[in-house]
Each structure stands twice: as structure tokens, then as C-alpha cells.
C-alpha positions in Angstrom: 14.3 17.8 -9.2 15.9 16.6 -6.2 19.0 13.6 -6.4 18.0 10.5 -5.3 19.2 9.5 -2.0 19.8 6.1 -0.2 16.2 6.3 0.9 14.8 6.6 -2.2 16.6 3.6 -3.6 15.9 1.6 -0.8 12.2 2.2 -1.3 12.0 1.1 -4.8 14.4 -1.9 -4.6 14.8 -2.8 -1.0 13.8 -6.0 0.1 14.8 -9.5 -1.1 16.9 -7.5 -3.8 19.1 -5.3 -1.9 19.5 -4.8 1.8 21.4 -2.2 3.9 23.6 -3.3 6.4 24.7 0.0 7.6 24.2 3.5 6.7 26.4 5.7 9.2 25.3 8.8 6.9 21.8 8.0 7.3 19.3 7.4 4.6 19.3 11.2 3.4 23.1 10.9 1.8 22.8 11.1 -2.3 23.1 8.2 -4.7 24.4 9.9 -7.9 25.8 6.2 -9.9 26.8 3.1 -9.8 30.5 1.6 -10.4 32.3 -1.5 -10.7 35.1 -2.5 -8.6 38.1 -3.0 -11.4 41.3 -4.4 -9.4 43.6 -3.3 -11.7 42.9 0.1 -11.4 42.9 3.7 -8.9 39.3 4.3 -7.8 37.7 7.4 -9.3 36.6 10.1 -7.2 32.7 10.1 -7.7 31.0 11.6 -4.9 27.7 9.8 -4.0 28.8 6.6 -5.9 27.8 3.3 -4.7 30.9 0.5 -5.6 29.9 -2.5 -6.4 32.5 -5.2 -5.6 33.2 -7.0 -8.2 35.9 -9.9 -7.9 36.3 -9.7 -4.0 34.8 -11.8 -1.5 32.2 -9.8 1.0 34.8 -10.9 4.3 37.2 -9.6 2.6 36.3 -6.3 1.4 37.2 -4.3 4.3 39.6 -2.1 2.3 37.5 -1.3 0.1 35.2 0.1 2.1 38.1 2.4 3.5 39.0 3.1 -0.2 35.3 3.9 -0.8 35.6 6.8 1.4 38.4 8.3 0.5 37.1 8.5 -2.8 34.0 10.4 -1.7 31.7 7.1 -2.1 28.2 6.9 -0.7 28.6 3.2 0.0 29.6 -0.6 -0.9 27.9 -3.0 -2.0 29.1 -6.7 -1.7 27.4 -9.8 -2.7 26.5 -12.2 0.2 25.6 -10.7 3.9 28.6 -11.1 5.8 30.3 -8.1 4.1 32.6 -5.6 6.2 30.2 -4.1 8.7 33.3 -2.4 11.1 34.8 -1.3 8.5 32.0 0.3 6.8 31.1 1.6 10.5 34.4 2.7 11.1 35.0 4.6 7.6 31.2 6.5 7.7 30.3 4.8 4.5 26.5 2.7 3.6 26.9 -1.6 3.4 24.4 -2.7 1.0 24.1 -6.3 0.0 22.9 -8.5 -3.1 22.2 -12.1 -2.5 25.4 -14.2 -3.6 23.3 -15.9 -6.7 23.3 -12.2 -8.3 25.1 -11.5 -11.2 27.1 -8.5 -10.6 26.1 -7.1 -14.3 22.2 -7.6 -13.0 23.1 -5.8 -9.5 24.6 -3.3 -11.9 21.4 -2.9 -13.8 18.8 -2.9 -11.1 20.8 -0.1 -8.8 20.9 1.8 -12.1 17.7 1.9 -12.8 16.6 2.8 -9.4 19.2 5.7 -9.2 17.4 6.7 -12.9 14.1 6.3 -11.9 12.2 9.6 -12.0 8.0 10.6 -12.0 7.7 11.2 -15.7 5.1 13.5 -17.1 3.2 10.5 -19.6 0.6 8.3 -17.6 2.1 5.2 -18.8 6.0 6.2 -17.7 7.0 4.3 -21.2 7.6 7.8 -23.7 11.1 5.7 -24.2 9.9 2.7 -25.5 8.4 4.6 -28.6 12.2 6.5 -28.9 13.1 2.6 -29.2 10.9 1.4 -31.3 11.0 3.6 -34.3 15.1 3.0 -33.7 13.9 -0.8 -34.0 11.8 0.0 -36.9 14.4 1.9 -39.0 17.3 -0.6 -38.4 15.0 -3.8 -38.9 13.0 -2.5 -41.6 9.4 -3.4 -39.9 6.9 -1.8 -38.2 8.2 -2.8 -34.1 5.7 -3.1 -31.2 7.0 -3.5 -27.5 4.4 -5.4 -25.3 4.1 -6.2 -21.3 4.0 -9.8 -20.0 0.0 -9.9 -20.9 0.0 -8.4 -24.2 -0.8 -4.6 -23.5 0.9 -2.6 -26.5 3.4 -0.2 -24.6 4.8 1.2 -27.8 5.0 1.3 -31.5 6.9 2.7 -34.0 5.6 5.6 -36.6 8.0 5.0 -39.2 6.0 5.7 -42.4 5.6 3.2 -45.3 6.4 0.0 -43.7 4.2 -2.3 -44.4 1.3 -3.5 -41.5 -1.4 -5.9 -40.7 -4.8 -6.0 -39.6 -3.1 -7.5 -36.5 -0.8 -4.3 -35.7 -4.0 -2.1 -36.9 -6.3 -3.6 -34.1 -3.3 -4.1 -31.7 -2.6 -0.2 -31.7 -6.4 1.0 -31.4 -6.9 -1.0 -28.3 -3.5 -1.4 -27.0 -3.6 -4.8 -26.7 -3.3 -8.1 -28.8 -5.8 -9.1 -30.0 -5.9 -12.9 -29.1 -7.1 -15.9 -31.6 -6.0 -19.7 -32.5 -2.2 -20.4 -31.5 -1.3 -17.1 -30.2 -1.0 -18.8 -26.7 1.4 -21.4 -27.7 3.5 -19.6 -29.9 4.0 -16.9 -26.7 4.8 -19.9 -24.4 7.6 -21.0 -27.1 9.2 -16.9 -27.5 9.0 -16.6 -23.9 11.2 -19.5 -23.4 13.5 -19.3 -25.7 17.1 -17.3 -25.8 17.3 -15.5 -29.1 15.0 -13.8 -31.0 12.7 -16.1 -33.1 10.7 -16.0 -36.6 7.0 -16.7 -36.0 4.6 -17.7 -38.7 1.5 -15.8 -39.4 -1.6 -16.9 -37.5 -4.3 -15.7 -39.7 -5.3 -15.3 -43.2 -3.7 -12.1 -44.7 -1.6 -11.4 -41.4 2.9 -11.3 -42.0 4.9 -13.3 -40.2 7.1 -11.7 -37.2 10.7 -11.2 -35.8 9.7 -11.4 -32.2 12.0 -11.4 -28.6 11.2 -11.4 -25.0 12.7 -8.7 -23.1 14.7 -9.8 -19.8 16.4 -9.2 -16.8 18.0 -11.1 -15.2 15.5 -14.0 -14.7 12.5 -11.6 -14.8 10.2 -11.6 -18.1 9.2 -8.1 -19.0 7.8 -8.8 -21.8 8.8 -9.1 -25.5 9.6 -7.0 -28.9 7.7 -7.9 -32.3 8.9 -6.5 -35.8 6.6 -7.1 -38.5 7.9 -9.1 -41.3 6.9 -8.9 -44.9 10.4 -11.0 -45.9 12.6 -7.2 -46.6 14.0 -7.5 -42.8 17.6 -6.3 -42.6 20.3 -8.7 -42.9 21.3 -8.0 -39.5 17.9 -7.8 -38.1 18.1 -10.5 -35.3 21.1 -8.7 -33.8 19.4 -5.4 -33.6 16.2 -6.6 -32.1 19.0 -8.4 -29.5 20.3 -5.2 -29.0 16.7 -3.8 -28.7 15.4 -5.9 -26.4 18.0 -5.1 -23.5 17.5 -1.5 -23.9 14.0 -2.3 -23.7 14.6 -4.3 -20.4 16.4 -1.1 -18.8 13.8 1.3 -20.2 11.1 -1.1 -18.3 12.7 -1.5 -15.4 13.7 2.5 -15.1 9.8 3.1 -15.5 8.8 0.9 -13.3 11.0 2.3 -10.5 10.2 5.3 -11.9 6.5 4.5 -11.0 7.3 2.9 -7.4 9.5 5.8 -6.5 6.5 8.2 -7.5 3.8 5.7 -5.2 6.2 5.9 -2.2 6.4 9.5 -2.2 2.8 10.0 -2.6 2.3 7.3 -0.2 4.6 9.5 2.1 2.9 12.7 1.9 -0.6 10.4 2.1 0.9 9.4 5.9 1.7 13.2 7.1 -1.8 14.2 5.4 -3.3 11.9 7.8 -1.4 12.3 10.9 -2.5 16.2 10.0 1.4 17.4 9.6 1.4 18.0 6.0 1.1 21.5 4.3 -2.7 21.2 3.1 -2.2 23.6 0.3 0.9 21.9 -0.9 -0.2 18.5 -0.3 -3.3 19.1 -2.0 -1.5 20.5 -5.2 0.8 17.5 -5.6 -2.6 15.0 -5.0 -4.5 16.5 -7.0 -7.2 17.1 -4.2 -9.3 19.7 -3.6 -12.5 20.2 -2.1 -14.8 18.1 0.6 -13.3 14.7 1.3 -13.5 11.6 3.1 -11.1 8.7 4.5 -12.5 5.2 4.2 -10.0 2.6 6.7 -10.5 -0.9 5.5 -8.9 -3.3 7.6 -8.3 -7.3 8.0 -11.3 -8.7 10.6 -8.8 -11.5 12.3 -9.1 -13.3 15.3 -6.0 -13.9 16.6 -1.9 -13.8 15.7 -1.9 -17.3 14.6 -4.3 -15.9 11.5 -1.9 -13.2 11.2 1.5 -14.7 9.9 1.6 -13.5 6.9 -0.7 -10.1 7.6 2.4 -7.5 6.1 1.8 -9.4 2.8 -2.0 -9.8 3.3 -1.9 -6.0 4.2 0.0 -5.2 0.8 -2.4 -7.4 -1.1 -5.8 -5.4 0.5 -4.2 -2.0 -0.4 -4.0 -2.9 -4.3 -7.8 -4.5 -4.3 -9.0 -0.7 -2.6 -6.7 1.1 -4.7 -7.8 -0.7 -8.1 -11.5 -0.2 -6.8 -11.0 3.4 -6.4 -9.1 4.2 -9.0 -11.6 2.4 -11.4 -14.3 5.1 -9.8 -11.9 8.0 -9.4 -9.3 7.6 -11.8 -5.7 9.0 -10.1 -6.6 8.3 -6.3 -4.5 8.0 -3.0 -4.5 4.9 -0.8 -2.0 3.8 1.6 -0.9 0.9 4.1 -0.6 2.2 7.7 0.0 0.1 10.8 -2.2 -3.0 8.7 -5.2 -0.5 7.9 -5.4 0.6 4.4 -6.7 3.9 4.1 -8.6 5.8 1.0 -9.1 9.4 0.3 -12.5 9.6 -1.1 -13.4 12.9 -3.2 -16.7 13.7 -1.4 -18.1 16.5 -4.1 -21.6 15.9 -5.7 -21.8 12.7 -3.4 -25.1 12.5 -2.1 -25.2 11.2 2.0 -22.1 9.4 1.2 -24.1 6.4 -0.2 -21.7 6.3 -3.0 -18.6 6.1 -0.6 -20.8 3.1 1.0 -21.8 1.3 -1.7 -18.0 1.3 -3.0 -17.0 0.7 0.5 -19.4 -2.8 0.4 -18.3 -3.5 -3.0 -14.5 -3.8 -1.7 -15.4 -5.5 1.6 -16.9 -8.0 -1.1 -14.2 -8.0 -3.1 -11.1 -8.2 -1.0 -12.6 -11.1 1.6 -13.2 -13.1 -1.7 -9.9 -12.9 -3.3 -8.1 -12.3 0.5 -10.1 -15.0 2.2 -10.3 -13.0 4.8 -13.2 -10.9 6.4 -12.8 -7.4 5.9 -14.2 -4.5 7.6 -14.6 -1.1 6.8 -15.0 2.7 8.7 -15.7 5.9 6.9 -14.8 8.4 8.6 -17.2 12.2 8.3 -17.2 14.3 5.3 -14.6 17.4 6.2 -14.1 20.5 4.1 -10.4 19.5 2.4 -7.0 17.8 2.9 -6.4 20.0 5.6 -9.0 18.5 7.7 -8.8 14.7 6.4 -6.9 13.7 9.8 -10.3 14.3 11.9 -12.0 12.0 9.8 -9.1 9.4 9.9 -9.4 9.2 13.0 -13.6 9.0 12.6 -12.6 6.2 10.4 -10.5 4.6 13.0 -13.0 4.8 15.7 -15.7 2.7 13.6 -13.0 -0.5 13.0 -12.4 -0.5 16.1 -16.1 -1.2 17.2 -16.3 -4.8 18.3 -18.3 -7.4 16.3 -18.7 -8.7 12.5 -22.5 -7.3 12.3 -20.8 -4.0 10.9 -18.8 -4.8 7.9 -19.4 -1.4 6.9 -20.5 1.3 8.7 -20.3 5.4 8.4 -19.4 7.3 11.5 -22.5 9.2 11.5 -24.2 5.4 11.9 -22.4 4.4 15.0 -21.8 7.8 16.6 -23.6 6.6 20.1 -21.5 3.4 20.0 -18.1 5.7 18.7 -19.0 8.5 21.6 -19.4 5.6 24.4 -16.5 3.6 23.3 -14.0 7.1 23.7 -15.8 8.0 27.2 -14.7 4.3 28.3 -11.2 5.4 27.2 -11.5 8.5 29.0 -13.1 7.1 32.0 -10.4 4.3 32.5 -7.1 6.6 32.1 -7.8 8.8 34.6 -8.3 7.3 38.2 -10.9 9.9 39.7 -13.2 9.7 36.4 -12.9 6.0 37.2 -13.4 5.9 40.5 -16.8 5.7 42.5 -19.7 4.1 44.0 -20.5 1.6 41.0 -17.6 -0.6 42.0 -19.3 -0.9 45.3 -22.2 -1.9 43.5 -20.7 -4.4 41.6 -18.8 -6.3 44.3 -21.7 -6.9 46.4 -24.0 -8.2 43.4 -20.2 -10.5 42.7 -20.0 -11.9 46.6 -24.1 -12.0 46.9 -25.3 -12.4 43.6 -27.6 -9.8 43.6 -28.8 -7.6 40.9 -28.2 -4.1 41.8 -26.1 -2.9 39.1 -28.4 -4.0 36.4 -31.6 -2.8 38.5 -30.2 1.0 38.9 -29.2 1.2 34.6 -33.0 0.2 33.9 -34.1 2.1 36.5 -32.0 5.4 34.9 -33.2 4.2 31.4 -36.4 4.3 32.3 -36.1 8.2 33.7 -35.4 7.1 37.1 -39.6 5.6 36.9 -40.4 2.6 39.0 -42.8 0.8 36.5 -40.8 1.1 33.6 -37.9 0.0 35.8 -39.6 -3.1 36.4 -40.7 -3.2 32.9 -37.4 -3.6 31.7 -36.3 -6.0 34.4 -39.8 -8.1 34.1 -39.9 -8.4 37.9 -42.7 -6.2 40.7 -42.0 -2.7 41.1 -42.2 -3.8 44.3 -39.3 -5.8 43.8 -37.7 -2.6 41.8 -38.4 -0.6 45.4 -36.5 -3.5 47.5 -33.3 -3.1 45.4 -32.8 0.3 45.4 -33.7 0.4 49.1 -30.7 -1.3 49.4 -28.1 0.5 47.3 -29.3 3.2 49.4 -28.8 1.5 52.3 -25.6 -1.2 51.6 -23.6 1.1 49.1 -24.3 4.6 50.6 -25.5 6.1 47.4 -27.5 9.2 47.1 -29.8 8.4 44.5 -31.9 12.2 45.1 -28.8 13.9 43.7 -29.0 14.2 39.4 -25.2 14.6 39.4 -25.1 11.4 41.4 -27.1 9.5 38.8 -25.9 10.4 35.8 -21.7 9.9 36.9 -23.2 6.3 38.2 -25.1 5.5 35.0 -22.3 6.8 33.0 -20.2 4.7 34.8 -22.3 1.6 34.7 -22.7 1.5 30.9 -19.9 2.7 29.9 -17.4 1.0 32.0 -18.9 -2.0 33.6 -20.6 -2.9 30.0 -24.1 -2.9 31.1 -25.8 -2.0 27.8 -29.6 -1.2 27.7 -32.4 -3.8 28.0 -34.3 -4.6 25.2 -38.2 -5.6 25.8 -39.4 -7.7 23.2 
């Protein structure tokens, strides 16, 4: 398994937590641990160590950065930002930050954890946690359940013959607490307090419990429970103490596990759809194979001043489409690129995509609700694998970028005339001689005479180049139909006998000067 490296600890705890001042290196040099600065002592020599400086002042750590090098340190890390940039600079070695309300024992914690954090083979990321608590459960004397924030069971001990409850029974088969009169309160009152505490039973025939949240630093994690028949260990409190910060650690390594794992699939996600990934191996390590799809759902804004907080809007659309997908297609891939959020849609059995639409709608529903936003959505064609997904990203792209809220969804294969004219106006205005012509002398003499030549000549081409569905369209005489293109004739010098000449002008008409088709009633 590869080390982790400066990037990949950035990734999971970059931010607000810690930030990166300098990295002369670069972001690929390895993080192997994290040390504290002890004054009274040599440094070690621990390639790929990050220093933590404990006890000095982030002006005045200049010399350690130099000593930081020499001991074949990755970097520094100071608390406060105006740490020892030229020195740092000067000595090749990383600058990283905490914010000066950090204690240095949390700073020590979180970088640990990140430097720990690996993909681990369970779904949940918490095989630990049940290491833990049958250790809880043996030293205690009680059956031990660790829990998350909102009650999901995360572990339990196995340790036979200790006694249960119908409580622990139904907690363990569904994984979660099951919720009844008091529990609430007597949550609010562990959750705030220091120590562990000794919680009365609830119910009729349920045993008290030895409960404790689990911490860090001001962050609740959650909390450990030990079943208690009145046979707890003397020392029981101090053990769950104990337990409870090992818990915190094994928490915060899993979930760093689990954000290193979403960056690097997020990673890959990006080269897949910019087309310079490996297809075979990026469909391995996905766990995608066969026809596919991208839906792109995107934020339907007006204007910057609606946009000030869009990164965060962004981040909060791509957990409403991945939820929604993965609710549908279990393990799934979405990622944030450029403010579009983008889904990789398995696309076998589907039947014309109306699945993909109809979870594409449900979304668009869903995330303008809870966003308060309008949300739109493209879905790009239906290719043969992963090595083809970037031709329908860019499918995808093409429908958000159609103008107008009437499509909140739409498939490519819907809007392909609109798609195919919107690229040819691209085309058409990047390249001078496609752009160039006789329709701009059409236009500037309807502009200084107010005529209507340019709209007479696309009705007239609509209509197969015939004079009384011309006027049709334009609800005026052929005879006035006649008169008008007399005149381009005449005025603008156009040959309107030549079919090449037509269809560059009507090209040119609708697709650059905007004049769409008449519709009769």
C-alpha cells in the first residue's frame, strides 16, 4: 500500500484544521509520523516526520525548521500563521499551521490519525471498535456497545455469558437504539458531561448502564455504554475513561480512513472523465463495468451575487446526488468538478434511460428543496464502459449549458437539435471565415432601415425556399415576400439561385444571429 504523502493528508484534514504554508518538496514527499518538539532534547532522525512545535512561538521557530531538516523531516508545524516561511523556504522543508486555540495534544491526534488513515476492507471502516469493545467488556465486566452521535450501534462486544437486555438484543439486530421515554434527555445529560456516568434503567426489565461520550478535542463522536447488572469492576469508570479515548482515535482514524478512500476515488472519477484514466484499471478499482451514463447536475443561478457561498452549496448538492444514487445503486461514484456534480449511472437492464430520468427529476426535486436553489440536470448518451464515459460527460455538459429553466431535466438524445446548433454557433464564431458573410450585410440594413430581411429570407428557407409558405409564416402577401427578397438581391448582392449560398446564409442566420423558426399558431 503506498505511504501517505503531504497530499494525502492535506486532503483529509486540510482546511480550517491545518493549512500548508509552504511545501518546497511538493505535495508528493512522504508523511511517515508525527513528533513533538521536546526542548530538552537532540531531535531524532525520522525521515518523513512532521514536528510539531511544542513550547516555541511560530516567529520564532526559524531554527527549528533548519533542525527539521537536518534530521531528515518532511516538515513543521507551528501553531498560529505567522510561522517561519524563509526559513522553511530556505531549508526545503513543508510549513503547516494549526490555529493558535489548538491544543498541541489534539494537533497531535488529528495529524496522527490522518497519517493512519487507510481504505479498510469492512464497509463500515469500524473492525476496531469491536477489538475495543470486547477489551471494554472483559475489563468492565458488561456487555459494551460503541455508538455514533445518532445512536447507530458501531460495535459490540461477544464476550459470552454476560448478562443483556431486551435493549442490547434489539439494539444489535437493527444497529441502532431503539428510542422510547427519556432516552433523549438522559443523552443530552451524558453528552454534556466530563466523566463517565451511571444511567438508570428506562424500561421495565431493562439494567442500568455505565455510559461515556467519546471526544476529541471539542468534537462529539459519540459515546460508549457497558451494561450494568450491579457486578461492574471496581475500577470500571477508569477503564471505560480509558476506552473512550481509544475509541475517539479509532473514529477519527476511520473516518479519515473513509475521506482518504472518497478523495482518491474522487481523483480517478476526474481523469475518468477528462478520458485520461486507464479504463481497465479504473473500472477494476470502481467497481464498473458495462454500459454507462454521466448525469451533470448543476446549481441554476442568476448571477455572482447568488453565488457567495456556491463552493459550499456545491459540496452540499454532491452529498444529496450521491445519497440518491447510492440509495438506488448501492457503492456509486459522484464527484464536484468546476461547481457541476457529476454521476456515473450503471446503464445495464435500463430501459430508454427513463430510470436515469426519473432519478434525475427525483434529485432536481430533492436538492432545490433542501438547497433552495433551482437545480438543473444533463444526462449525457449511454456509451459502452468507463472508457468511453468522457463522450457522454461532455453530452451531459452540452444539455446544462442550454439556456432557460423550461428544462430542468433533459437527456441529450431530447435536445440534440438545440445541443448540435448551440456547438455550430461555437464553431461558427471562433473562426473568422465560418463567421464571415452576407448575413451581416443583411442585418445592418434591416438595423439602419428597419426592414425585415433577415427574418423574411429564414421563413423563406424554412418554408423550402416556397413563396406562400414564406408568407405563411411571416402573415404578410407573397407579394410582399417577392418585394423583400427582390431587394436582398438587389441591396445585399446575394445569390439566392445558388443552394450553397442558401444553406451557409440560413446557417448563419439561425445559428448566429439567433433567428429561431416561426411558429404559426
Amino acid at each position: 500500500m503506498d505511504a501517505c504523502t503531504l497530499g494525502d493528508l492535506l486532503d483529509v484534514v486540510g482546511g480550517t484544521s491545518v493549512r500548508l504554508h509552504t511545501a518546497p518538496a511538493g505535495l508528493g514527499a512522504p508523511v511517515t509520523e508525527v513528533l513533538l518538539y521536546d526542548a530538552e532534547g537532540p531531535l531524532p532522525r525520522a525521515p518523513g516526520a512532521l514536528l510539531l512545535a511544542v513550547g516555541t512561538r511560530a516567529a520564532a521557530a526559524g531554527p527549528l525548521a533548519r533542525a527539521v531538516a537536518e534530521a531528515g523531516m518532511t516538515g513543521l508545524v507551528v501553531r498560529g500563521p505567522d510561522g517561519p516561511l524563509a526559513a522553511a523556504d530556505a531549508h526545503g522543508v513543508a510549513l503547516l499551521s494549526v490555529p493558535e486555540d489548538t491544543a498541541w495534544h489534539e494537533a497531535h491526534l488529528l495529524l496522527a490519525s490522518a497519517i493512519g488513515a487507510r481504505p479498510v476492507s469492512s464497509a463500515s471502516g469500524h473492525g476496531d471498535l469491536f477489538a475495543l469493545a470486547d477489551a471494554i467488556a472483559a475489563a468492565t465486566g458488561g456487555a459494551t456497545a460503541v455508538e455514533d452521535p445518532r445512536r447507530r450501534i458501531l460495535a459490540y462486544s461477544t464476550v459470552p455469558g454476560q448478562p443483556v437486555d431486551e435493549d442490547r438484543r434489539q439494539g444489535i439486530l437493527g444497529l441502532q437504539v431503539p428510542t422510547g421515554a427519556g432516552d433523549g434527555e438522559q443523552y443530552r445529560t451524558l453528552f454534556a458531561a466530563p466523566a463517565p456516568l451511571r444511567l438508570p434503567a428506562l424500561r421495565e426489565g431493562a439494567l442500568p448502564r455505565l455510559a461515556m461520550a467519546v471526544r476529541a478535542g471539542g468534537e462529539t463522536l459519540g459515546s460508549v455504554w457497558v451494561v450494568d447488572d450491579g457486578t461492574l469492576a471496581a475500577d470500571a469508570a477508569e477503564t471505560l475513561v480509558q476506552g473512550a479515548s481509544t475509541a475517539a482515535l479509532l473514529l477519527l482514524r476511520a473516518r479519515a480512513a473513509q475521506e482518504l478512500a472518497r478523495h482518491r476515488t474522487g481523483d480517478l472519477l476526474r481523469r475518468v472523465l477528462e478520458g485520461t484514466a486507464d479504463p481497465a484499471g479504473a473500472a477494476v478499482r470502481l467497481g464498473m463495468e458495462g454500459a454507462l451514463r454521466v448525469a451533470a447536475f448543476a446549481l441554476d443561478t442568476a448571477g455572482p451575487a447568488e453565488l457567495a457561498d456556491a463552493e459550499q452549496t456545491g459540496l452540499r448538492l454532491l452529498d444529496v446526488v450521491r445519497l440518491q444514487c447510492e440509495a438506488r445503486y448501492g457503492r456509486h461514484a459522484c464527484v464536484l468538478v468546476d461547481g457541476v456534480v457529476y454521476a456515473v449511472l450503471p446503464a445495464v437492464g435500463e430501459h430508454g434511460g427513463d430510470r436515469h430520468r426519473r432519478l434525475a427529476e427525483h434529485i432536481v426535486a430533492r436538492a432545490g428543496q433542501a438547497l433552495r436553489v433551482p437545480v438543473r440536470a444533463g444526462l449525457g448518451e449511454v456509451v459502452a464502459g468507463l472508457g468511453e464515459v468522457a463522450g457522454s460527460r461532455a453530452d451531459a455538459d452540452l444539455v446544462l449549458r442550454l439556456p432557460g429553466p423550461s428544462l430542468p431535466v433533459a437527456t441529450i438524445d431530447e435536445v440534440r437539435a438545440r445541443v448540435t446548433l448551440a456547438r455550430l454557433a461555437e464553431v461558427l464564431g471562433e473562426r473568422r471565415e465560418l463567421s464571415a458573410g452576407a448575413w451581416q450585410r443583411v442585418l445592418a440594413h434591416d438595423e439602419r432601415h428597419g426592414s425585415d430581411l433577415a427574418r423574411t429570407l429564414v421563413c423563406w428557407f424554412d418554408a423550402g425556399c416556397d413563396m406562400a409558405g414564406a408568407a405563411r409564416l411571416l402573415a404578410v402577401h407573397p407579394n410582399t415576400c417577392r418585394y423583400r427578397l427582390r431587394q436582398v438581391r438587389r441591396l445585399v448582392g446575394i445569390d439566392l439561385d445558388d443552394p450553397d449560398e442558401r444553406l451557409v446564409l440560413w446557417l448563419q442566420l439561425r445559428v448566429l444571429a439567433g433567428l429561431g423558426p416561426v411558429r404559426t399558431a
